[in-house]
PyMOL commands that place a pseudoatom at each C-alpha (Angstrom):
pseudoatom trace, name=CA, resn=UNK, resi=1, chain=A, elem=C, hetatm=0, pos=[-14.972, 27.670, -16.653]
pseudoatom trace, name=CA, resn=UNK, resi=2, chain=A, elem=C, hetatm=0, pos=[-11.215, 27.424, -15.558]
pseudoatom trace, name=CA, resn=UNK, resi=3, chain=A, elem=C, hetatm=0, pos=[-9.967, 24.432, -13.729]
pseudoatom trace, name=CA, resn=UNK, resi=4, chain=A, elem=C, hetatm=0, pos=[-11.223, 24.692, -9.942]
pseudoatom trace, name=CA, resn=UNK, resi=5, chain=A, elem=C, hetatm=0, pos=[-14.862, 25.028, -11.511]
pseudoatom trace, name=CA, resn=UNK, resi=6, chain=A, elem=C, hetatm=0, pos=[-14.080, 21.909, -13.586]
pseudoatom trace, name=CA, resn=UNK, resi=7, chain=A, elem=C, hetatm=0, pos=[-13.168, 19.977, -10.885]
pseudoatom trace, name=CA, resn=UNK, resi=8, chain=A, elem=C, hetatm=0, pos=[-16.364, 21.144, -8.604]
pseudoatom trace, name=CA, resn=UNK, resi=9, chain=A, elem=C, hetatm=0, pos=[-18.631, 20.016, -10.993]
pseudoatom trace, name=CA, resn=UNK, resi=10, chain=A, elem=C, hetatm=0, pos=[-16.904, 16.730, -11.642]
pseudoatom trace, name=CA, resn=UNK, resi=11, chain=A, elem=C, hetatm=0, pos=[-16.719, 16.081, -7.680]
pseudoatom trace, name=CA, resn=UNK, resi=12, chain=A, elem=C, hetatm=0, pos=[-20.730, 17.221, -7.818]
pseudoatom trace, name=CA, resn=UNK, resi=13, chain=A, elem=C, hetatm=0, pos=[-21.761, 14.363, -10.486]
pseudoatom trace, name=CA, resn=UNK, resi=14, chain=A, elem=C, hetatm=0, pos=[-19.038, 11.908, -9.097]
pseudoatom trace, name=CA, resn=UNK, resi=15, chain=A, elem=C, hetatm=0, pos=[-19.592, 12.307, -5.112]
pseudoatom trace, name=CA, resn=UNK, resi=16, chain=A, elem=C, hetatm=0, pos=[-23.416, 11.105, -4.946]
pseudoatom trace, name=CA, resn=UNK, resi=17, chain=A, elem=C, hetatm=0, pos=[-22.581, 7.887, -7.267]
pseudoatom trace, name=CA, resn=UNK, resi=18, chain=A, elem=C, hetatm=0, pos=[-19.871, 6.962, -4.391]
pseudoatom trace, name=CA, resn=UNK, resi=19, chain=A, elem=C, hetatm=0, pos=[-22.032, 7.504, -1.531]
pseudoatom trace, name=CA, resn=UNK, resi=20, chain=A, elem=C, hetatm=0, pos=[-24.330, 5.293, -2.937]
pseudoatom trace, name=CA, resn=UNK, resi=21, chain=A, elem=C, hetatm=0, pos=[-21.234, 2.758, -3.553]
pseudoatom trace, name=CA, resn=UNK, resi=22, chain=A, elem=C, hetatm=0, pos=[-21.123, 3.026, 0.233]
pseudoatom trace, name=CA, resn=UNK, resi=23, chain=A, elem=C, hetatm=0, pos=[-24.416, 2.400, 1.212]
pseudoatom trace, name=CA, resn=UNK, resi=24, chain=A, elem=C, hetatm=0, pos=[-25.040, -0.646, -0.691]
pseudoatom trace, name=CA, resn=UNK, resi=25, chain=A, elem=C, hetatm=0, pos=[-22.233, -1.904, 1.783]
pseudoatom trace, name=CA, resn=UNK, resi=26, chain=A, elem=C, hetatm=0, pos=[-24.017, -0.883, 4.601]
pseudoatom trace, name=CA, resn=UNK, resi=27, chain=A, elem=C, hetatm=0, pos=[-22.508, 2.851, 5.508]
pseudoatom trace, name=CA, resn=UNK, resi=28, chain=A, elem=C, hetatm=0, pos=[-24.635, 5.631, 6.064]
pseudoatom trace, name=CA, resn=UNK, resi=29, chain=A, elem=C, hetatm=0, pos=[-22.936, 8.199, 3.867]
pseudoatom trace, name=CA, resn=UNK, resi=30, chain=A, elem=C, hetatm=0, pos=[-23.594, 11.574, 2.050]
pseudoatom trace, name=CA, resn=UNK, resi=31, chain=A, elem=C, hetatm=0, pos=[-22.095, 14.184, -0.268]
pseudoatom trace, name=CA, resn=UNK, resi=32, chain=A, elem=C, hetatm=0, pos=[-21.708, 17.555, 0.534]
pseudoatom trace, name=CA, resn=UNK, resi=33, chain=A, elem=C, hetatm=0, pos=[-20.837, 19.952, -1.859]
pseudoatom trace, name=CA, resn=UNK, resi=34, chain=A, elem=C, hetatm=0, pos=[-18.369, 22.096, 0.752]
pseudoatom trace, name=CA, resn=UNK, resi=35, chain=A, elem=C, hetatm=0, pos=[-16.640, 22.508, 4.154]
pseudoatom trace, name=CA, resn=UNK, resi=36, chain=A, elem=C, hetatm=0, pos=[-19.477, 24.571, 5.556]
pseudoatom trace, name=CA, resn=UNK, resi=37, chain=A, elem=C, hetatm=0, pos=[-22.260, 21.684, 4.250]
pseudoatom trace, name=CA, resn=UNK, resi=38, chain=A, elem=C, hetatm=0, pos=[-19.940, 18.979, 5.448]
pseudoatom trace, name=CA, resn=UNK, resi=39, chain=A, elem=C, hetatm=0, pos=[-19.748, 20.511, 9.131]
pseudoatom trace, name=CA, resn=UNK, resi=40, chain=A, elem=C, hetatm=0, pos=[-23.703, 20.942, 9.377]
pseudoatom trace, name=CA, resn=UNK, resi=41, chain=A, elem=C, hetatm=0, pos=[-24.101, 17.405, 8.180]
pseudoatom trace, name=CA, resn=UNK, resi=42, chain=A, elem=C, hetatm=0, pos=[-20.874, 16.349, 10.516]
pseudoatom trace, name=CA, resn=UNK, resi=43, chain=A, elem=C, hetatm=0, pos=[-22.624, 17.860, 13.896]
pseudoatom trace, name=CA, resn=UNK, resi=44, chain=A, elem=C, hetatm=0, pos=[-26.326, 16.883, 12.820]
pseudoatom trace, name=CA, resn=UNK, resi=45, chain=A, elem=C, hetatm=0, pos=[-24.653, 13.204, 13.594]
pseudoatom trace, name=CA, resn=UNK, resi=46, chain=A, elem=C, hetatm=0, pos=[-22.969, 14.033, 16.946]
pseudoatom trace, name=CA, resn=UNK, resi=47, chain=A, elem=C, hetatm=0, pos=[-25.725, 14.064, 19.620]
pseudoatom trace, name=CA, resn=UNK, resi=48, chain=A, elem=C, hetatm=0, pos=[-24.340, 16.890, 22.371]
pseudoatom trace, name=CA, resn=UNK, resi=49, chain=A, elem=C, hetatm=0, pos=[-23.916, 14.283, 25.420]
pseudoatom trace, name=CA, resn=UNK, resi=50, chain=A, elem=C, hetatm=0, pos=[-21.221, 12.108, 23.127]
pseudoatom trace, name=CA, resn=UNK, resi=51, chain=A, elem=C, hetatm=0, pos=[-17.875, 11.674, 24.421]
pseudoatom trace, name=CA, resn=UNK, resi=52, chain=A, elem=C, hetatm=0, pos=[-15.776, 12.238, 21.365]
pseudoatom trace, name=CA, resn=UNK, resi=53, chain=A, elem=C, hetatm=0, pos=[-12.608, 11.781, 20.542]
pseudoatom trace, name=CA, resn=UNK, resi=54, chain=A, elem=C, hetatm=0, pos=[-10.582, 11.658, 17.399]
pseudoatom trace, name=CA, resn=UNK, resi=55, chain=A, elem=C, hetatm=0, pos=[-7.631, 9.759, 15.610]
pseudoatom trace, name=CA, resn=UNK, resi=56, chain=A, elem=C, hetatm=0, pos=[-4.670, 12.519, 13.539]
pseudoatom trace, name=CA, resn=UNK, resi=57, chain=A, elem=C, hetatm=0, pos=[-6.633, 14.074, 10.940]
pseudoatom trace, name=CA, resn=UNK, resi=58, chain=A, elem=C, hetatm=0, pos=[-6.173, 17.062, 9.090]
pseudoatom trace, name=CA, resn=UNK, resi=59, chain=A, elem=C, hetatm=0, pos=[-9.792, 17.002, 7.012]
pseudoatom trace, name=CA, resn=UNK, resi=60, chain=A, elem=C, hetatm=0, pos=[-11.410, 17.192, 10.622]
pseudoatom trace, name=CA, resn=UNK, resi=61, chain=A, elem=C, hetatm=0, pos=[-9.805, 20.336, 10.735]
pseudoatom trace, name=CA, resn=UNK, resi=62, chain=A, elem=C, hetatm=0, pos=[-10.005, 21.987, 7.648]
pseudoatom trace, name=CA, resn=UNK, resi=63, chain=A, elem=C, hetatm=0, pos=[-14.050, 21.466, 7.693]
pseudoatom trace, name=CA, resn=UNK, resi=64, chain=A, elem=C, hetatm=0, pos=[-13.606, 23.191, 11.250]
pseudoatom trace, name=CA, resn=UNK, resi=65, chain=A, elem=C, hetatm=0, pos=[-15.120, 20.049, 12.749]
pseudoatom trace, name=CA, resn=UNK, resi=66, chain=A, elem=C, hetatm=0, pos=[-12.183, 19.637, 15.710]
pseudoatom trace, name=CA, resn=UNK, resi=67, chain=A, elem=C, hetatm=0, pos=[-12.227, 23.186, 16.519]
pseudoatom trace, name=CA, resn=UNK, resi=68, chain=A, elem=C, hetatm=0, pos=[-16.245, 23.664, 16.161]
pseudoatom trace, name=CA, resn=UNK, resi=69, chain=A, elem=C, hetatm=0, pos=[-16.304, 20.613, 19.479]
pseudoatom trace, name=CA, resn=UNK, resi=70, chain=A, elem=C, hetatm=0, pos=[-13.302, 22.266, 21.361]
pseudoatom trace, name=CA, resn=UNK, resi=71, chain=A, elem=C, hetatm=0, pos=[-15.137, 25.349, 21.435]
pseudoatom trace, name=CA, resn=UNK, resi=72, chain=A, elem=C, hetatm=0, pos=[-18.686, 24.135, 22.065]
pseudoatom trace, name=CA, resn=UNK, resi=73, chain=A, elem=C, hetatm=0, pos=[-18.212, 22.446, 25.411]
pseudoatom trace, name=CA, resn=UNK, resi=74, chain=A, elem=C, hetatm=0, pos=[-18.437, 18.758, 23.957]
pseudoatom trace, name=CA, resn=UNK, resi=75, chain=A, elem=C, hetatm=0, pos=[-17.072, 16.307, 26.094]
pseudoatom trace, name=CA, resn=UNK, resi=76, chain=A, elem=C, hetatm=0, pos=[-13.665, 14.887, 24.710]
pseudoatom trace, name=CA, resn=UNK, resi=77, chain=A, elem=C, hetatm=0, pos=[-10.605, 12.288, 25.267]
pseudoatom trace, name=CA, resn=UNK, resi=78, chain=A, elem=C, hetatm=0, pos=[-7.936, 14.709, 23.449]
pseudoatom trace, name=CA, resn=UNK, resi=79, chain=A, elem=C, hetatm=0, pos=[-4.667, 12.881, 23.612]
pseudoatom trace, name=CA, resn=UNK, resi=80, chain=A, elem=C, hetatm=0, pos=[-3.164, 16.533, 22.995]
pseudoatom trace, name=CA, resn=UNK, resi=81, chain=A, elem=C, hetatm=0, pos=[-3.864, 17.320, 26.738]
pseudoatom trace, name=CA, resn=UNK, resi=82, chain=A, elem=C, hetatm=0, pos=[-1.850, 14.384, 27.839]
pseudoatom trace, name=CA, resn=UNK, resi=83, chain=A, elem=C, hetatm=0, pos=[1.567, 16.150, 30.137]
pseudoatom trace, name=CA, resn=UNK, resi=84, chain=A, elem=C, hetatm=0, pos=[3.477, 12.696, 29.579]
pseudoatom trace, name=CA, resn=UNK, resi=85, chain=A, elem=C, hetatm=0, pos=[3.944, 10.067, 26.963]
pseudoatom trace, name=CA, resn=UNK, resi=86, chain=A, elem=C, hetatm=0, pos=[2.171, 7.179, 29.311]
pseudoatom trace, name=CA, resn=UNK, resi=87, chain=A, elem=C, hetatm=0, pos=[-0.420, 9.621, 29.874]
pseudoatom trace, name=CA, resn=UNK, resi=88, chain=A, elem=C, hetatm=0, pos=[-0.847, 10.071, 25.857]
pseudoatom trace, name=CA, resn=UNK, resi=89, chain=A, elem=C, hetatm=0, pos=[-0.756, 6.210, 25.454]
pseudoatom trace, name=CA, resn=UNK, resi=90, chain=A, elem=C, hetatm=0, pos=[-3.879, 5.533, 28.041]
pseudoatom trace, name=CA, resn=UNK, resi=91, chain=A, elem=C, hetatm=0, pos=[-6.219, 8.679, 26.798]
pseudoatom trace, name=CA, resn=UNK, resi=92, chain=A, elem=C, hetatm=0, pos=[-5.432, 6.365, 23.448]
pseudoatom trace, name=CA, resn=UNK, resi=93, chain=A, elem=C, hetatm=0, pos=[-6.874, 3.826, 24.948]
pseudoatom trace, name=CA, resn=UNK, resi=94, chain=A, elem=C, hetatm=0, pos=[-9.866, 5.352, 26.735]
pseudoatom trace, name=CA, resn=UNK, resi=95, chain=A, elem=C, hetatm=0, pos=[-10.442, 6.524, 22.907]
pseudoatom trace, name=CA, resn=UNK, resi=96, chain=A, elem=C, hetatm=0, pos=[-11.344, 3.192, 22.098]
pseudoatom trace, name=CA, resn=UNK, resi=97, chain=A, elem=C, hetatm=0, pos=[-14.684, 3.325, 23.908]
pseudoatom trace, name=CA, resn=UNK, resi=98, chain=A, elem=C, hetatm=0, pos=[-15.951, 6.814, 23.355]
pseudoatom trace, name=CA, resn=UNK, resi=99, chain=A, elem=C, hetatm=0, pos=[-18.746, 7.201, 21.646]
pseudoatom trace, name=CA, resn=UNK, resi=100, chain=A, elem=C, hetatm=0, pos=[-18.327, 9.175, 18.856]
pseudoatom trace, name=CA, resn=UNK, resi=101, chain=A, elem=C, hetatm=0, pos=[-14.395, 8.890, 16.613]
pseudoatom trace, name=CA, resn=UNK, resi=102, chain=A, elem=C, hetatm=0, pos=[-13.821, 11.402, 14.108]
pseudoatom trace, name=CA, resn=UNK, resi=103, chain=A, elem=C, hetatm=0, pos=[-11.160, 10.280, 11.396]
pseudoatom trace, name=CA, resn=UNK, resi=104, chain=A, elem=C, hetatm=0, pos=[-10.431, 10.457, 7.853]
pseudoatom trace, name=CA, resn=UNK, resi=105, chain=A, elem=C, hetatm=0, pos=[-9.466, 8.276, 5.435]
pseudoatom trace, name=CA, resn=UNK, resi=106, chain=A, elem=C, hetatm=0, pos=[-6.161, 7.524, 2.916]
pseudoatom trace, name=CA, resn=UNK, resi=107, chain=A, elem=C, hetatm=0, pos=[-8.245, 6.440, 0.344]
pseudoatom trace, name=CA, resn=UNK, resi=108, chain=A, elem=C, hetatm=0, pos=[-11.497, 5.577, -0.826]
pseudoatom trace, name=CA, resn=UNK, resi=109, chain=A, elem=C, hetatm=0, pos=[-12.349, 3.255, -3.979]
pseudoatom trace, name=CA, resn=UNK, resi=110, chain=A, elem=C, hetatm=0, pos=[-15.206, 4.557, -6.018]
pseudoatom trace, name=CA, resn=UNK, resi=111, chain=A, elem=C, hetatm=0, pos=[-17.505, 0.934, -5.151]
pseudoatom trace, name=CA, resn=UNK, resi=112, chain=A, elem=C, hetatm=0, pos=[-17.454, 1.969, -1.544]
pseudoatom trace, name=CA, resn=UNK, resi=113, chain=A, elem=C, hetatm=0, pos=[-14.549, 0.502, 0.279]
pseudoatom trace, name=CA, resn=UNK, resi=114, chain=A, elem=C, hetatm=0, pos=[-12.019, 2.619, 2.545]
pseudoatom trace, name=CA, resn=UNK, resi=115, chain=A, elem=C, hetatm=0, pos=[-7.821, 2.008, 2.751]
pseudoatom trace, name=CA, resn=UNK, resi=116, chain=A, elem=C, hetatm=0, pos=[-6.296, 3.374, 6.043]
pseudoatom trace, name=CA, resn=UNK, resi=117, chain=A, elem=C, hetatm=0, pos=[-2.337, 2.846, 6.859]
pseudoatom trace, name=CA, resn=UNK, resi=118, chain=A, elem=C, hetatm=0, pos=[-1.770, 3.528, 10.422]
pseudoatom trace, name=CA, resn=UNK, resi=119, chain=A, elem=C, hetatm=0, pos=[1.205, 3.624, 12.671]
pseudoatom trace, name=CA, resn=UNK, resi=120, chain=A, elem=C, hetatm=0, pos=[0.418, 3.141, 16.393]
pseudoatom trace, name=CA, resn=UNK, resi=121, chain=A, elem=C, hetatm=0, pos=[-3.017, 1.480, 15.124]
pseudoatom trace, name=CA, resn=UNK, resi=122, chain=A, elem=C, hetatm=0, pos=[-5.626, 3.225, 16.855]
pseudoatom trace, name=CA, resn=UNK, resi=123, chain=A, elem=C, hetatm=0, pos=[-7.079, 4.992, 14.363]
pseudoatom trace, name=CA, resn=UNK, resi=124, chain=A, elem=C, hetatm=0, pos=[-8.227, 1.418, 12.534]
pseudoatom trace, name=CA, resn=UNK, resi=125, chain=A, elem=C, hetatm=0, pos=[-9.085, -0.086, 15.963]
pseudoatom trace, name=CA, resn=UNK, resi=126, chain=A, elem=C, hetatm=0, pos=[-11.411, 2.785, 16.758]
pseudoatom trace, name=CA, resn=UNK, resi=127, chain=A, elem=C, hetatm=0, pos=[-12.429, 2.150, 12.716]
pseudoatom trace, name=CA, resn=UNK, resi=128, chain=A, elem=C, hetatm=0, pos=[-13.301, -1.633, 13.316]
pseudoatom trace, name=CA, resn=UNK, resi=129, chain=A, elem=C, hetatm=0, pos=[-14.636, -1.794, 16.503]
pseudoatom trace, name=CA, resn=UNK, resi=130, chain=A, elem=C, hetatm=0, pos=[-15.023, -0.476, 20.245]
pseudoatom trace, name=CA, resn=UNK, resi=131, chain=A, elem=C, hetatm=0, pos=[-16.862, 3.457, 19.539]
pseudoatom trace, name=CA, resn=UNK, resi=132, chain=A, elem=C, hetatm=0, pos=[-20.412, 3.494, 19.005]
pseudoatom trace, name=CA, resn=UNK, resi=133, chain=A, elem=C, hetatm=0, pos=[-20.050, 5.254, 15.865]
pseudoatom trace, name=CA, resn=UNK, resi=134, chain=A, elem=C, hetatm=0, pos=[-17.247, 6.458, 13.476]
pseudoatom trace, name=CA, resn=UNK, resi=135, chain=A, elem=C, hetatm=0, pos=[-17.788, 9.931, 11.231]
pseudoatom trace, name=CA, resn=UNK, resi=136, chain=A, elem=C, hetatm=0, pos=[-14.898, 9.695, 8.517]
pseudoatom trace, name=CA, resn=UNK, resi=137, chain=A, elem=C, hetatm=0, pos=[-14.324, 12.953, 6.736]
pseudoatom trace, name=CA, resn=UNK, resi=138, chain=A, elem=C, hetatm=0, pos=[-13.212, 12.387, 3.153]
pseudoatom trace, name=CA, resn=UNK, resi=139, chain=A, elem=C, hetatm=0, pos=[-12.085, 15.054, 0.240]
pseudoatom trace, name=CA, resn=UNK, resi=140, chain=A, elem=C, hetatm=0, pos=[-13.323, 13.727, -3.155]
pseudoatom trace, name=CA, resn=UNK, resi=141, chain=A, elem=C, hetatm=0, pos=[-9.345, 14.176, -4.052]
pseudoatom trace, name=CA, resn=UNK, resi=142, chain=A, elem=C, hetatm=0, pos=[-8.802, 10.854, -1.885]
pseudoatom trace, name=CA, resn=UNK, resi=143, chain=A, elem=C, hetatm=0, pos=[-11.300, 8.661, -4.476]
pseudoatom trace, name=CA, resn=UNK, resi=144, chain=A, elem=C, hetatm=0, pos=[-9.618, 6.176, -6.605]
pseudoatom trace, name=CA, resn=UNK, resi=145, chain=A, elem=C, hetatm=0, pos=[-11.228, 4.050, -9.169]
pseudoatom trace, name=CA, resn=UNK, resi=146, chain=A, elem=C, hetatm=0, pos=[-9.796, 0.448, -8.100]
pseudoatom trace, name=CA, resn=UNK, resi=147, chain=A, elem=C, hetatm=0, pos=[-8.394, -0.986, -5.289]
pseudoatom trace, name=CA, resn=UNK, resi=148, chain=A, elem=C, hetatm=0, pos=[-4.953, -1.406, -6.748]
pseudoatom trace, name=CA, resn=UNK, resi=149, chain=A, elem=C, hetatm=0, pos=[-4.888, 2.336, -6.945]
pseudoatom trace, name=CA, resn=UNK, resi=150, chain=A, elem=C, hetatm=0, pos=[-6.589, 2.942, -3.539]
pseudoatom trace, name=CA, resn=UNK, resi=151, chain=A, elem=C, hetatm=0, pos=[-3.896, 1.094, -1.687]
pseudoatom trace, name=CA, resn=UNK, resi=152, chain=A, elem=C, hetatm=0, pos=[-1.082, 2.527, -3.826]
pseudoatom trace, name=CA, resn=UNK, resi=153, chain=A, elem=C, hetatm=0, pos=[-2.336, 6.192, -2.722]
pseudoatom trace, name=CA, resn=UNK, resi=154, chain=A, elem=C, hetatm=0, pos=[-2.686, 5.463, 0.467]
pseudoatom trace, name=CA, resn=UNK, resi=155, chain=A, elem=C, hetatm=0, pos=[1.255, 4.084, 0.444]
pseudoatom trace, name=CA, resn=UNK, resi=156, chain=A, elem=C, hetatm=0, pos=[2.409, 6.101, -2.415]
pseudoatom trace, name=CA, resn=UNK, resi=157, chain=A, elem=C, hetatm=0, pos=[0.936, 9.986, -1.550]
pseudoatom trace, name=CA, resn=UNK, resi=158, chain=A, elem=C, hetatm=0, pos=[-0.629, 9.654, 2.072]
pseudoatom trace, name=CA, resn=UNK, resi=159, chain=A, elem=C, hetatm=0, pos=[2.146, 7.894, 3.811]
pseudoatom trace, name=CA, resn=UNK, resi=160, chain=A, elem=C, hetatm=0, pos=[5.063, 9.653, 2.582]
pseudoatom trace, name=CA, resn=UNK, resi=161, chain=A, elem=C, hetatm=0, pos=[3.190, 13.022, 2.915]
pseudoatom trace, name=CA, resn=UNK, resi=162, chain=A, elem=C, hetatm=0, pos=[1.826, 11.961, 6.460]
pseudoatom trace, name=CA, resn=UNK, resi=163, chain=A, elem=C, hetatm=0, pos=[5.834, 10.687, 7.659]
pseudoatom trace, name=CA, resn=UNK, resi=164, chain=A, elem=C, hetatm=0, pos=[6.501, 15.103, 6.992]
pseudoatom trace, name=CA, resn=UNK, resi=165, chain=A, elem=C, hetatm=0, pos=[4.884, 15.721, 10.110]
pseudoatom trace, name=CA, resn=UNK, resi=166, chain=A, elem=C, hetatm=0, pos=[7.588, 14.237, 12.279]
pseudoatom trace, name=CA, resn=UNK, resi=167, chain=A, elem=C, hetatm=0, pos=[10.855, 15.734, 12.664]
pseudoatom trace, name=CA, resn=UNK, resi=168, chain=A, elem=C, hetatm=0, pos=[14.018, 13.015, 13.143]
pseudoatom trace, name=CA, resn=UNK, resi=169, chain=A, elem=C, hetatm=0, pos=[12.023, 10.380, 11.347]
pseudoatom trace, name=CA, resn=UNK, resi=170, chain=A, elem=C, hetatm=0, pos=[14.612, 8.307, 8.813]
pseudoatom trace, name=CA, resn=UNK, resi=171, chain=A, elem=C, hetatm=0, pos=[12.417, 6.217, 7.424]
pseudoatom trace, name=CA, resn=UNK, resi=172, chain=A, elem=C, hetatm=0, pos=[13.176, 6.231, 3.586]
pseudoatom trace, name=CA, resn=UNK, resi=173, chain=A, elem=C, hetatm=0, pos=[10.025, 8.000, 2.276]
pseudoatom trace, name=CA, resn=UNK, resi=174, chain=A, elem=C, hetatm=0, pos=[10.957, 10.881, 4.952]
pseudoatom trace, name=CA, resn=UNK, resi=175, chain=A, elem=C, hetatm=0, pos=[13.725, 10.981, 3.228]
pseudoatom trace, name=CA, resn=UNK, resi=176, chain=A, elem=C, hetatm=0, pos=[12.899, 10.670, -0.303]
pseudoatom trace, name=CA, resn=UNK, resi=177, chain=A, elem=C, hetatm=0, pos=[9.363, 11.226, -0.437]
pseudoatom trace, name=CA, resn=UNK, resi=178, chain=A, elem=C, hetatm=0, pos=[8.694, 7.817, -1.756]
pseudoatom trace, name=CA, resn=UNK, resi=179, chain=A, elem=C, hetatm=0, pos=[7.445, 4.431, -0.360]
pseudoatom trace, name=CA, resn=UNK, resi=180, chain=A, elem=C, hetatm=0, pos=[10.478, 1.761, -0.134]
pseudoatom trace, name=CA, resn=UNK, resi=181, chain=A, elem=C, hetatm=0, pos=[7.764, -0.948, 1.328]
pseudoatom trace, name=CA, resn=UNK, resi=182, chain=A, elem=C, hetatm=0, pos=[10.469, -0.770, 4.170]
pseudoatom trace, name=CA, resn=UNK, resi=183, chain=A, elem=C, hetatm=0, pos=[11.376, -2.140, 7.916]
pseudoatom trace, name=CA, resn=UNK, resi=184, chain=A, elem=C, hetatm=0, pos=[12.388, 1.009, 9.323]
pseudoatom trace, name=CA, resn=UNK, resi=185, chain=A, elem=C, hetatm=0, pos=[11.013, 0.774, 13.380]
pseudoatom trace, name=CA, resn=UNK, resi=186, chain=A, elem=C, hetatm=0, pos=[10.055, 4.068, 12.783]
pseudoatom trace, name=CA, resn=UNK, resi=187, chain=A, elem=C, hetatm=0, pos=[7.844, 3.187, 9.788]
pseudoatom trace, name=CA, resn=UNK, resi=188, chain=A, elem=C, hetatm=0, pos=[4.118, 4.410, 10.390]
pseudoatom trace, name=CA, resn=UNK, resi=189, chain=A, elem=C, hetatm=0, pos=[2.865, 1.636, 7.758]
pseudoatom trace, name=CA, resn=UNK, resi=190, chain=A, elem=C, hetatm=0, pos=[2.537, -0.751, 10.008]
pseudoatom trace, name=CA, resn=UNK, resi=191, chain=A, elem=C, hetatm=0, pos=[-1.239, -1.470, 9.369]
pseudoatom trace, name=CA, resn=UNK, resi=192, chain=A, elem=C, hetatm=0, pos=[-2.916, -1.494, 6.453]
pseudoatom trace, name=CA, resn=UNK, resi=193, chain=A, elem=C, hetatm=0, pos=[-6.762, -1.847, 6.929]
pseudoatom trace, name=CA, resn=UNK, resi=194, chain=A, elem=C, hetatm=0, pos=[-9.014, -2.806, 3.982]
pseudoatom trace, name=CA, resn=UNK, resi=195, chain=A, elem=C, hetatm=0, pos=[-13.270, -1.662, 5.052]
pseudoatom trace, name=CA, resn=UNK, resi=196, chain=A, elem=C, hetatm=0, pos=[-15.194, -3.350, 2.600]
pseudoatom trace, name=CA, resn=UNK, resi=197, chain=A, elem=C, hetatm=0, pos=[-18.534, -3.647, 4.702]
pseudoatom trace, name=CA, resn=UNK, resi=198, chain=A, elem=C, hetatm=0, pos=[-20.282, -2.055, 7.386]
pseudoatom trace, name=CA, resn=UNK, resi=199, chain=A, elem=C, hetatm=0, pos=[-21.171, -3.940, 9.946]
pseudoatom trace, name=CA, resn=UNK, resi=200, chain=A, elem=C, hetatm=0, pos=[-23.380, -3.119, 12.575]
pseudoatom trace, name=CA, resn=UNK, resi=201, chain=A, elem=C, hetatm=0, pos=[-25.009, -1.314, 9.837]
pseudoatom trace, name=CA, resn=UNK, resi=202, chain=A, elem=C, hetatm=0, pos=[-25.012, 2.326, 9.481]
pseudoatom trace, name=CA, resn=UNK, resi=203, chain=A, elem=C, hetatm=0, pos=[-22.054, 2.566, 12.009]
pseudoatom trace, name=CA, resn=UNK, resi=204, chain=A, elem=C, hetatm=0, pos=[-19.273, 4.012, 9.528]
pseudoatom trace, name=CA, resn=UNK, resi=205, chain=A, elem=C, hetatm=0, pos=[-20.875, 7.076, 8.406]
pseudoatom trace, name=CA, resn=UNK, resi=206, chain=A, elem=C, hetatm=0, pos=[-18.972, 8.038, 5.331]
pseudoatom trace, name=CA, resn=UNK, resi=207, chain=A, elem=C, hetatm=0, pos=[-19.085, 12.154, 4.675]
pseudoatom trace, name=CA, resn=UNK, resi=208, chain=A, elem=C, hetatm=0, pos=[-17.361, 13.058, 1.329]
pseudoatom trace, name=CA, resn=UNK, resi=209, chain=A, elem=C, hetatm=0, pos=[-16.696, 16.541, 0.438]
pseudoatom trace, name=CA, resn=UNK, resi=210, chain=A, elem=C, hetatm=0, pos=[-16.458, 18.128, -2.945]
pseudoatom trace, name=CA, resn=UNK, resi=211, chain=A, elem=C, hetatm=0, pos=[-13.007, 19.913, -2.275]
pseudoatom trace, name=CA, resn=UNK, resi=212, chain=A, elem=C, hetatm=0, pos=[-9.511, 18.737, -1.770]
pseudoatom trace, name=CA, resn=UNK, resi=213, chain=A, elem=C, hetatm=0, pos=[-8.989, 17.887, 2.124]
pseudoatom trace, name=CA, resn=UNK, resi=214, chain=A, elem=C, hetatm=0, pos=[-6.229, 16.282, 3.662]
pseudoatom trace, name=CA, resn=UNK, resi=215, chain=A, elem=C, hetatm=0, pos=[-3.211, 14.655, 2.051]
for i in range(1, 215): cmd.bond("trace and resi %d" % i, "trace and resi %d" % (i + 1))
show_as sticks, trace
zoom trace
């Protein structure tokens, strides 16, 4: 068995235990195995008439979950199509009440609870409250075993990773690839959002997927 299998069937015996971490917190979750199992399960979720819409994410696209809706003719609020900055800012907004948010997560501790860092904030606004119901993608390489560790991933290896993506940033873990806990104005740490509990019930539904997604 050489590594990859290894780590397959130690996301296989892992990945159940957590989703049921989850749902004693009031999530609906699952674990799928792959990308093609966590798609099905993904659009079993999303009833066709759902306005969807979506906060950065690349897990949603490496299961082919973004693509799969901009090719079905699912109705969307896709900041992308904004043609000006103001325009970008308000399909934000309009994001807030859709009814279905895709995201992902920074990190997940194995009794259930999720650790976002966000920028702008949307993406934990549209986690806490306003869409009717959130579907967070998760790799089983985002699960830490305490929340000490959670949080230091998500500041440590998602945010510095994550800053990459934007050319002319000088924030210090652009920089040096490491968190400096810093007061740049262009920092994208500025919220960090702690989910311990679902509540309405069942309206964080939690998909984990046995491979590596995401940073």
């Amino acid at each position: 068995m050489d590594r990859s299998d290894m780590m397959h069937v130690m996301y296989d015996k892992k990945g159940p235990a957590v989703a049921k971490a989850f749902e004693k917190r009031n999530f609906e979750a699952y674990y799928c195995p792959t990308k093609e199992n966590a798609l099905e399960r993904a659009l079993s979720l999303i009833p066709k008439e759902d306005v969807i819409s979506w906060g950065g994410s690349v897990s949603i696209d490496e299961i082919g979950l973004r693509p799969y809706i901009l090719e079905h003719g699912y109705t969307v609020i896709n900041r992308d199509d904004a043609k000006s900055p103001e325009e970008r800012i308000e399909l934000m907004r309009n994001a807030l009440l859709c009814d279905t948010f895709l995201m992902s997560a920074n990190a997940v501790c194995e009794d259930g609870q999720l650790f976002n860092i966000d920028g702008n904030g949307n993406r934990v606004a549209a986690l806490c409250y306003g869409p009717k119901q959130v579907i967070a993608i998760i790799g089983m390489n985002k699960i830490e075993p305490t929340v000490d560790t959670a949080i230091a991933r998500a500041r440590s290896v998602a945010a510095p990773i994550n800053v990459q993506r934007f050319a002319g940033t000088k924030t210090p873990c652009f920089i040096t690839g490491m968190c400096a806990d810093c007061l740049n104005p262009q920092t994208i740490c500025c919220q960090i959002v702690r989910t311990r509990f679902c509540k309405p019930a069942n309206r964080i539904k939690i998909i984990l997927v046995g491979e590596n997604l995401g940073y």
